[in-house]
DOTOR-335279 format. One line per field, with one value per residue: z, x, y of N, C-alpha, C in turn. Coordinates in Angstrom, 1 decimal. Each point is the difference from the previous one (the first is absolute). Layout:
N
n_Z	(Z,...)
n_X	(X,...)
n_Y	(Y,...)
ca_Z	(Z,...)
ca_X	(X,...)
ca_Y	(Y,...)
c_Z	(Z,...)
c_X	(X,...)
c_Y	(Y,...)
END
This chain:
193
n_Z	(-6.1,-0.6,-0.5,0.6,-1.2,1.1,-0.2,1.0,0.8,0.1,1.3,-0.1,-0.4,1.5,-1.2,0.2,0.1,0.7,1.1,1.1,0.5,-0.1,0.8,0.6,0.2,0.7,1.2,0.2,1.2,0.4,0.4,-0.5,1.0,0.6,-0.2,-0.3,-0.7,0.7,-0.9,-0.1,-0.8,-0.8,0.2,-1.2,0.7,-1.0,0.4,1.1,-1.3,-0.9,1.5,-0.1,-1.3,0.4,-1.1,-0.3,0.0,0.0,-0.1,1.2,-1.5,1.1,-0.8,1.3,-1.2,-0.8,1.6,-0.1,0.0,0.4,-0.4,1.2,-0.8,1.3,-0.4,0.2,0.2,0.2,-0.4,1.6,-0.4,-0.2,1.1,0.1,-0.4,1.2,0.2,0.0,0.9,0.0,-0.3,0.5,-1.0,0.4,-0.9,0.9,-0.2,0.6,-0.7,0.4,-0.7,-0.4,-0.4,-1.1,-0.4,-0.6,-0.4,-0.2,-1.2,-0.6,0.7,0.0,1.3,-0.6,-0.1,1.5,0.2,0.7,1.2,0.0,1.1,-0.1,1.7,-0.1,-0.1,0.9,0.1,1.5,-0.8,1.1,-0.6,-0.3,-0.1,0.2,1.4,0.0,0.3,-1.3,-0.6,0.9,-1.3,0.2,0.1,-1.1,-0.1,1.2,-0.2,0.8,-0.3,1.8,-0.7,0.8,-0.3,1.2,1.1,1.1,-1.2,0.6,-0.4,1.0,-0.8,-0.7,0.4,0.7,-0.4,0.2,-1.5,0.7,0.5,0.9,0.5,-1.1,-0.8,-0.1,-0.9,0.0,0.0,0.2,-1.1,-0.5,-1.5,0.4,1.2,-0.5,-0.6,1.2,0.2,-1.4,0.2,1.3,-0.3,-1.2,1.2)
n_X	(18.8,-1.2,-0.3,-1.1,0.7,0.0,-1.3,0.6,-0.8,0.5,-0.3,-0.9,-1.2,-0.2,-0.8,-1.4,0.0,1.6,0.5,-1.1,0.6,1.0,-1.1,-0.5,1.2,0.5,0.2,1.5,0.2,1.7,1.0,1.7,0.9,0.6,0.2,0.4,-0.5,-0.9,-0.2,-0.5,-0.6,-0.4,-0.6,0.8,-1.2,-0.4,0.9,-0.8,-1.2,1.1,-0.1,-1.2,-0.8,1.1,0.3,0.6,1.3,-0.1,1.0,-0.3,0.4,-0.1,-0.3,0.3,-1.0,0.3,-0.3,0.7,-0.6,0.8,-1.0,-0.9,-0.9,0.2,-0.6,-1.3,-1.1,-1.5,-0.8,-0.8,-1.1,0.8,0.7,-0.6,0.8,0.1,0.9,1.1,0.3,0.6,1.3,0.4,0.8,0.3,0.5,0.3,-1.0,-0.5,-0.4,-0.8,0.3,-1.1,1.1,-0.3,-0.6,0.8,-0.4,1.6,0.1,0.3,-1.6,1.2,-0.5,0.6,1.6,0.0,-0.3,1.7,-0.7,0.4,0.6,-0.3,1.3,0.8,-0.7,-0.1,0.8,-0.1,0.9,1.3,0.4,1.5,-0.6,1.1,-0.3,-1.3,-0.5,-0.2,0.6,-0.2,0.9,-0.6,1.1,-0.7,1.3,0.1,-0.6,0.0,-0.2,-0.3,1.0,0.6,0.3,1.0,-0.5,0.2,-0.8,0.2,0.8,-0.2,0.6,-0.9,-0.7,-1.1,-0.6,-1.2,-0.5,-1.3,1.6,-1.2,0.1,-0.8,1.1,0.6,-0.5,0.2,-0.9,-1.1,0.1,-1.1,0.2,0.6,-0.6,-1.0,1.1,0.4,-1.2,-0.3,0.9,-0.3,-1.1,0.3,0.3)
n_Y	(8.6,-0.1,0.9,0.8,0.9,1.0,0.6,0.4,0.5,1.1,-0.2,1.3,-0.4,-0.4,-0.2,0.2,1.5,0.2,-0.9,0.1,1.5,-0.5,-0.6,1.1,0.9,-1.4,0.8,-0.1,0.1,0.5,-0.5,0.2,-1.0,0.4,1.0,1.3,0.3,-0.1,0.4,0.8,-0.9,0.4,-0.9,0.3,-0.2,0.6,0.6,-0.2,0.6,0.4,0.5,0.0,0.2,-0.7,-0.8,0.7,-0.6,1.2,0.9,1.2,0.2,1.2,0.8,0.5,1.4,-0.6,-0.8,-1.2,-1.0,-0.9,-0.7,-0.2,-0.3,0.4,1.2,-0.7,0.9,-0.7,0.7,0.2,0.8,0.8,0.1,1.4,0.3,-0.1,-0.7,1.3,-0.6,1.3,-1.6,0.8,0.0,-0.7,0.6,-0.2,0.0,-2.0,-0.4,-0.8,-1.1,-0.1,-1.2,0.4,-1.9,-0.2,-0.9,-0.5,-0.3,-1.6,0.1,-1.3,0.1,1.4,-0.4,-0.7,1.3,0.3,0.7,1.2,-0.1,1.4,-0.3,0.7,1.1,1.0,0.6,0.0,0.8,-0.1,1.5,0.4,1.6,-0.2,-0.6,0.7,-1.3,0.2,-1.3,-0.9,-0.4,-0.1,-1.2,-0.5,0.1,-0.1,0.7,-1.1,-0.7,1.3,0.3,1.1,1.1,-0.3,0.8,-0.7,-0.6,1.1,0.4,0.6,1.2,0.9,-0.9,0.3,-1.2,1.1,-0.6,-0.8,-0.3,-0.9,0.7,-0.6,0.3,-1.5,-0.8,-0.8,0.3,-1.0,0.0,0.1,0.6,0.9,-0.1,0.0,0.6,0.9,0.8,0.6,0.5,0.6,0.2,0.2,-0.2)
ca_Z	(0.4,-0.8,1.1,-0.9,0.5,0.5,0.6,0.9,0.2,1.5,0.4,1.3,1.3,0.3,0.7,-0.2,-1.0,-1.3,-0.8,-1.2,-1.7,-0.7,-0.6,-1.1,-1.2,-0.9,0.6,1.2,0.7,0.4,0.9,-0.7,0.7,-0.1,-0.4,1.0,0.4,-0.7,-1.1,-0.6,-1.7,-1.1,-1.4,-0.7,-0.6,-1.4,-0.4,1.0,-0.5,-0.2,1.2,1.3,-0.9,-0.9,1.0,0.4,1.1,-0.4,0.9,-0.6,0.4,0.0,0.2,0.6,0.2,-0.9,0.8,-0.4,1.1,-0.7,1.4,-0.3,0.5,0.8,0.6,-0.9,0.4,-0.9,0.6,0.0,-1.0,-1.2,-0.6,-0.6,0.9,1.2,0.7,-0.6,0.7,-0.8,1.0,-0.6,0.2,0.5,-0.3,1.0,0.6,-0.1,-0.6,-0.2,-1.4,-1.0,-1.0,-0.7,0.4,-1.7,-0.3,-0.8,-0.5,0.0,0.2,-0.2,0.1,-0.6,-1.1,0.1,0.2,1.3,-0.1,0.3,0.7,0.0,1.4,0.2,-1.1,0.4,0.8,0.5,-0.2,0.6,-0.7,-0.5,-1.3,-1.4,-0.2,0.1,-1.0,-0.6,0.1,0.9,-0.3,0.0,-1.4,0.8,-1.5,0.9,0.9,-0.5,0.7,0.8,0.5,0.5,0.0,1.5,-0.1,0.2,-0.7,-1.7,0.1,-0.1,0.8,0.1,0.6,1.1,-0.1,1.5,0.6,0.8,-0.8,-0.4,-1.5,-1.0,-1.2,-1.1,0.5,-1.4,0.3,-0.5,-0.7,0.1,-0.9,0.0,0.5,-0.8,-0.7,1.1,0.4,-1.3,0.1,1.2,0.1,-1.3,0.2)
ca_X	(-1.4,-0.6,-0.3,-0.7,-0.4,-1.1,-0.1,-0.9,0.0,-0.1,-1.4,0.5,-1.1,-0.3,-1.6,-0.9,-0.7,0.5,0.2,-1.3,-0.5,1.3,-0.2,-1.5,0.6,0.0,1.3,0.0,0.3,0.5,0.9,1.1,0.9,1.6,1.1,0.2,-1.4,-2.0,-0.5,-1.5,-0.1,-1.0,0.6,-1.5,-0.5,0.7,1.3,0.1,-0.7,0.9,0.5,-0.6,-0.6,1.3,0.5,1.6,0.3,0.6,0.6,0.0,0.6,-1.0,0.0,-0.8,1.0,1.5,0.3,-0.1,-0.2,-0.4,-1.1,-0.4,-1.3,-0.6,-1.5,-0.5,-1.0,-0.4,-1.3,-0.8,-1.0,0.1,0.9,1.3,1.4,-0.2,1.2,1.4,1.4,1.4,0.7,1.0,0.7,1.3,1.2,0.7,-0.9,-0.2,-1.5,-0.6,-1.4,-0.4,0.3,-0.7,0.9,0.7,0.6,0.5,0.6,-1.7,0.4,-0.3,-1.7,-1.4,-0.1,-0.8,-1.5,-0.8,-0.6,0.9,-1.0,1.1,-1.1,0.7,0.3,0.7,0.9,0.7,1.3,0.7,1.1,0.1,-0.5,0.7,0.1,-1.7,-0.1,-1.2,-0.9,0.4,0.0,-0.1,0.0,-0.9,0.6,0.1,-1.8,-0.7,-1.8,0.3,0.8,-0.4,0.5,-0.5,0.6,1.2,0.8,0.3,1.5,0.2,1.0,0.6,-1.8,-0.8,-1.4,-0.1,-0.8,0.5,0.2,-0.5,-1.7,0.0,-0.1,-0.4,-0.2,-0.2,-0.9,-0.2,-0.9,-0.8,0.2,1.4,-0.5,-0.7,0.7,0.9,-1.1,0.0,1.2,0.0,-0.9,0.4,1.5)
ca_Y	(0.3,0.9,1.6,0.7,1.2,0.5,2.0,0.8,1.4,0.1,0.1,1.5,-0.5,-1.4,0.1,-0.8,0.6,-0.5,-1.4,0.3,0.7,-0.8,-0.9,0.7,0.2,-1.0,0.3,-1.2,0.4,-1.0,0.1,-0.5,0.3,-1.1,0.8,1.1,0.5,-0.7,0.5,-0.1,0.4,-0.5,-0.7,-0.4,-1.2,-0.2,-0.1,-1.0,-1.2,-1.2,-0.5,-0.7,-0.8,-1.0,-0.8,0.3,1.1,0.7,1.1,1.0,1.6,0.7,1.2,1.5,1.1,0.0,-0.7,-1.2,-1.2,-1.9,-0.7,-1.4,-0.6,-1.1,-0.8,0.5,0.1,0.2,0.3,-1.9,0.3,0.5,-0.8,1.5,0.1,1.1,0.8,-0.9,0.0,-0.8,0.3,0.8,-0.7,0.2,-1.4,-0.9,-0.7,-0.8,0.0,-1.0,0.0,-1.4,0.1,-1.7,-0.9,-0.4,-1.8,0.0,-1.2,-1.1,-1.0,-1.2,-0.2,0.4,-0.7,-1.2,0.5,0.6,1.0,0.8,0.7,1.0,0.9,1.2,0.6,0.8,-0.2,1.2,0.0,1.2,0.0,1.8,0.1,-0.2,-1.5,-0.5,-1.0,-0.1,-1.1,-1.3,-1.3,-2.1,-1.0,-1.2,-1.1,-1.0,-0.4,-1.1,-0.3,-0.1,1.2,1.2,1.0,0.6,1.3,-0.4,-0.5,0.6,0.8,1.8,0.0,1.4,0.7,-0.6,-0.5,-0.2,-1.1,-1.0,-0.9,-1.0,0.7,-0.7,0.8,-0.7,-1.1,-1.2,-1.5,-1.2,0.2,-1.0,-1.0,-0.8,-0.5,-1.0,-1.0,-1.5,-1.3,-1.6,-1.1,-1.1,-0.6,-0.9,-0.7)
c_Z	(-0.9,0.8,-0.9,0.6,0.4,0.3,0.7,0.5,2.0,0.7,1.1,0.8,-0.3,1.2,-0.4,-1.4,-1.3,-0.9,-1.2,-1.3,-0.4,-0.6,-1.4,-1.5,-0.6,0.6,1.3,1.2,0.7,0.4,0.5,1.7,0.3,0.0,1.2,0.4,-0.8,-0.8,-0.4,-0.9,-0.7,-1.5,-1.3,-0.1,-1.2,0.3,1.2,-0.5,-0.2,0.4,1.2,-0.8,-0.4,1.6,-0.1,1.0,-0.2,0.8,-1.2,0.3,0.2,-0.1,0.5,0.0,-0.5,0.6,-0.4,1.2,-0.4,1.7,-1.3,0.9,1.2,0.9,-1.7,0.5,-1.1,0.1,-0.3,-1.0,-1.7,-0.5,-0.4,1.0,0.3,0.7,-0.3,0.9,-0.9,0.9,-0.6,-0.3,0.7,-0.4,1.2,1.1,-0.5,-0.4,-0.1,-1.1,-0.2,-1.1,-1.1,-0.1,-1.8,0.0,-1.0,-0.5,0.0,1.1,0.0,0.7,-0.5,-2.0,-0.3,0.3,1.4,-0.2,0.6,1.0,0.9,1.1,0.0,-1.5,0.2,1.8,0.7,0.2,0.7,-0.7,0.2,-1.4,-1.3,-0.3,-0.3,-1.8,-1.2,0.9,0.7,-1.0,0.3,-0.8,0.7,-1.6,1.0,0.8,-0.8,0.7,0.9,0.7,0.3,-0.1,1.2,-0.5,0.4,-1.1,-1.0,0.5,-0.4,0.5,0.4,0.4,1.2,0.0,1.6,0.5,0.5,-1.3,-0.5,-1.3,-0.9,-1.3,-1.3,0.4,-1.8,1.1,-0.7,-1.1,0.2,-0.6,0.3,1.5,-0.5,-0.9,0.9,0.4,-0.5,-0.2,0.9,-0.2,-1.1,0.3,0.5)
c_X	(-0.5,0.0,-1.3,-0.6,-1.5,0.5,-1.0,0.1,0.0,-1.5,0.3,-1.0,0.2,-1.1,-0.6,-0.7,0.5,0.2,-1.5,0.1,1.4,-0.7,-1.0,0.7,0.6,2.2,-0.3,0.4,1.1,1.0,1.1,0.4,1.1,0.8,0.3,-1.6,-1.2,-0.1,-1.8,-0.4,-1.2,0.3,-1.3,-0.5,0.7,1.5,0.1,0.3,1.3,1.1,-0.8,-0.5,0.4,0.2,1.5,0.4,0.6,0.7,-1.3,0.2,-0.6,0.9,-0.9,0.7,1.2,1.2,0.0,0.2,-0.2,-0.4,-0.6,-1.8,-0.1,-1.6,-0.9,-1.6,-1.0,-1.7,-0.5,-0.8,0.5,1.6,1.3,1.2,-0.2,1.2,1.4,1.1,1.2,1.3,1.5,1.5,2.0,1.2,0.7,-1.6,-0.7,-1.9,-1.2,-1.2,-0.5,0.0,-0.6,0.9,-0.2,-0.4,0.4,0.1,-1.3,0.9,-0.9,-0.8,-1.5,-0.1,-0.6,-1.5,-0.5,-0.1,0.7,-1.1,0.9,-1.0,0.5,0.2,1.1,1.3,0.4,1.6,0.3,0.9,0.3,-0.3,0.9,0.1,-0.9,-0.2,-1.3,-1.0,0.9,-0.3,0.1,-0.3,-0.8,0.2,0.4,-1.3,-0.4,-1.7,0.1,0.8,-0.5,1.3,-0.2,1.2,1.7,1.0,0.4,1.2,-0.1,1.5,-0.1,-1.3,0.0,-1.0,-0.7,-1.7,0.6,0.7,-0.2,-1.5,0.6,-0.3,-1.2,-0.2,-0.6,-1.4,-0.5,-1.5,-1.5,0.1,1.3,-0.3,-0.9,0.8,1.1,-1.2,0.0,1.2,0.0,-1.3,0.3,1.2,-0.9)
c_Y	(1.1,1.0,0.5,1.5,0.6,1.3,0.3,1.1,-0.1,0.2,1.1,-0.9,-1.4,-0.5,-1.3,0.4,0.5,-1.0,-0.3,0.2,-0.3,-1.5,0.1,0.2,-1.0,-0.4,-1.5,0.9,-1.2,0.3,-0.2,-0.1,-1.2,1.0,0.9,0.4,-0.3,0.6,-0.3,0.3,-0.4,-0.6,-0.5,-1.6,-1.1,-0.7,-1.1,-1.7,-1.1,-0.3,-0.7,-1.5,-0.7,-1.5,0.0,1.3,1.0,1.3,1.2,1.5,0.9,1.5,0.8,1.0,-0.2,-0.9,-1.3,-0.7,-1.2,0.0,-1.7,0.3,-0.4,0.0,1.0,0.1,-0.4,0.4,-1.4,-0.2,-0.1,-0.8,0.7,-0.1,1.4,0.5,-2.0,0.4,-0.6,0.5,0.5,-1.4,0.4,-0.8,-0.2,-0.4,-0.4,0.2,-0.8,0.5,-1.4,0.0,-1.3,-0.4,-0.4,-1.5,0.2,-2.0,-0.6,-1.2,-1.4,-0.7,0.6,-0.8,-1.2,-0.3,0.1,1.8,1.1,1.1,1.0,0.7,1.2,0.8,0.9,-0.6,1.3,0.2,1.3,0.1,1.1,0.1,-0.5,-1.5,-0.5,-0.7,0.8,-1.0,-0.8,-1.5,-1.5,-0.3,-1.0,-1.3,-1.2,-0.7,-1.5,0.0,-0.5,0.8,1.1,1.1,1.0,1.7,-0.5,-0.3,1.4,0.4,1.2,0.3,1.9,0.5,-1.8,-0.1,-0.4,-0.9,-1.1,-1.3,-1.2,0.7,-0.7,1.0,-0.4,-1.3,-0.9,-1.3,-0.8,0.9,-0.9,-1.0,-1.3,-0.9,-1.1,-0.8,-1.0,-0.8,-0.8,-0.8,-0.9,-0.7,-1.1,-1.1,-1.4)
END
C-alpha cells in the first residue's frame, strides 16, 4: 500500500474560533484516533491535497511533534458553498486490527465480448475491503479475459484470501452487454434468413 507523508502540528484550543482562523491561514483542522489517545491537529491544506484528491487508496503518515502515526482517511468535511476541506478525521492504524477501506477495483485482461462489439459496462468502481493493515490490497483486480456478451462479473466471484470483501455478493462488478450496433447486426441476420 502506498503510504504518503503528512505534518502536523498539535491544536492547545479546540474551538470554533479557532478552527476559523486555522482555516483563514490556509491550515485543516483534524483529528487522528484509533490509538491510545485523540489527538488534535492542524494540517496544511496543500499537503492534504494528494491524499484526498486521488482515486487510489492510500495509508498516511502523520508526524505530530516528531511523533509518527500511519492512520487512513476515514471522513472528510467539505464547505457546502465553496467546496474547501474544512475538517479530516483520520484513523490511527494498528497492526493486529482489522480496517475497512474502499478500495478501486483494476480490470485486468480483454475480453472476448467487447471483441465482438459488445459493450463493457463497469458498476462498481471502488470495493469495501476488511483487512489488517499489512494485508490491505492497492487495488482489487478482475480479469474480465473470460466475459462473453452477456456475462457479468458478481463480487462472489473473486477469490480473496488475506482481506474480506464486505459488499453485498450478488453487486455486479462488471458486466460485457449487447452493443447497439451489434444488436442491429443479429437483427439483420434474423431478418435476412
Amino acid at each position: 500500500m502506498n503510504t504518503i507523508a503528512i505534518s502536523g502540528s498539535r491544536r492547545e484550543n479546540v474551538g470554533k474560533r479557532d478552527a476559523k482562523s486555522l482555516r483563514y491561514e490556509g491550515n485543516v483542522p483534524a483529528v487522528l484516533y484509533g490509538g491510545k489517545e485523540q489527538i488534535h491537529l492542524s494540517v496544511s491544506r496543500t499537503d492534504l491535497n494528494e491524499a484526498i484528491y486521488t482515486p487510489e487508496a492510500n495509508f498516511v503518515n502523520i508526524t505530530v511533534d516528531g511523533t509518527s502515526y500511519n492512520a487512513i482517511i476515514k471522513d472528510t468535511q467539505f464547505h457546502p458553498l465553496t467546496d474547501l476541506l474544512i475538517h479530516v478525521d483520520f484513523l490511527q492504524l494498528v497492526d493486529d486490527k482489522e480496517v475497512l477501506m474502499e478500495i478501486p477495483v483494476k480490470l485486468t485482461g480483454t475480453s472476448p465480448g467487447v471483441k465482438m462489439g459488445g459493450k463493457l459496462v463497469q458498476k462498481l468502481r471502488k470495493l469495501r475491503v476488511k483487512a489488517l493493515p499489512k494485508n490491505m490490497p492497492q487495488v482489487v483486480e478482475v480479469s474480465i479475459s473470460k466475459l462473453e456478451v452477456g456475462n457479468l462479473f458478481r463480487v462472489r466471484d473473486l477469490q480473496a484470501t488475506d482481506y474480506v470483501i464486505t459488499n453485498t455478493p450478488e453487486d455486479t462488478i462488471v458486466s460485457v452487454g449487447m452493443s447497439r450496433a451489434l444488436k442491429q447486426a443479429e437483427q439483420a441476420a434474423k431478418s435476412g434468413k
